[in-house]
C-alpha positions, -999 to +999 in steps of 0.1 A: +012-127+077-005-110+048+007-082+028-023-057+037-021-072+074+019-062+078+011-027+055-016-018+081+004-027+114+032-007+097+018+026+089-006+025+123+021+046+138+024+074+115-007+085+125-030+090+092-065+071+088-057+040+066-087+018+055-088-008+028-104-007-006-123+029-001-127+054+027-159+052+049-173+079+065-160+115+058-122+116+050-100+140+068-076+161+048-047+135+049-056+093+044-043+061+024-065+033+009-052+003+008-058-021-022-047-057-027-041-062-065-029-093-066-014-128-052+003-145-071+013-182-067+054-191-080+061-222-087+095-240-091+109-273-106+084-294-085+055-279-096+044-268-059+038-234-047+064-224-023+055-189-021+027-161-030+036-128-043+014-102-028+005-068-043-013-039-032-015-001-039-015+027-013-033+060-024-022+088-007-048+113-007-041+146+012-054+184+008-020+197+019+019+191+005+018+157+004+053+155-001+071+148+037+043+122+040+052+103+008+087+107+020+074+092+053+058+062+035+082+059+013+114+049+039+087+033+065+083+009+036+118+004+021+125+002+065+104-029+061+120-045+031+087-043+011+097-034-027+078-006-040+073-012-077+062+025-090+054+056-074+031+080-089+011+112-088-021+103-098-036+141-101-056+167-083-090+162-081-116+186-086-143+182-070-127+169-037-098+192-037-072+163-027-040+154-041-037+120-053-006+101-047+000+061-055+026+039-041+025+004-058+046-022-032+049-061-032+067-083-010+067-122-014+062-148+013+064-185+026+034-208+019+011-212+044-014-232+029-041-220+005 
């Protein structure tokens, strides 16, 4: 399983839009963009890849107190054993009147082949 692949089947449920790399269409007042920053091969004595290191950021974007939803996000992800790295408030945009909210995560897993 990929990172973005278990991130998406885990938030489904809260019940928020989530699409990957930028919102199509018009956003409602409450989404997440998902996007993969990195994967990152580790290697060990053998020089072989056992696993990949997969990092993405999720930007909270919501026109109301965003706080019970980072909350939610928050312990749905920690629920999941997926490490969130930094949490941050971005700021308030202007022009689109939405909070901005980022959650960096990263989880690593098993090779499956390249």
């Amino acid at each position: 399983m990929s990172l973005l692949k278990e991130l998406n089947s885990l938030l489904e449920p809260i019940g928020i839009p989530i699409e990957t790399g930028v919102f199509s269409g018009k956003p409602p007042d409450e989404y997440v963009v998902i996007t993969p920053m990195s994967d990152r091969l580790e290697f060990y004595a053998d020089n072989q890849a056992h696993s990949v290191i997969a990092e993405a950021r999720l930007s909270l974007f919501s026109k109301k107190n965003y706080s019970a939803l980072k909350k939610q996000l928050t312990n749905t992800l920690l629920a999941a054993e997926i490490i969130i790295t930094d949490r941050q408030y971005i700021g308030f945009e202007n022009d689109t009147k939405y909070h901005h909210y980022a959650i960096d995560v990263m989880k690593e897993y098993e090779m499956e082949g390249i």
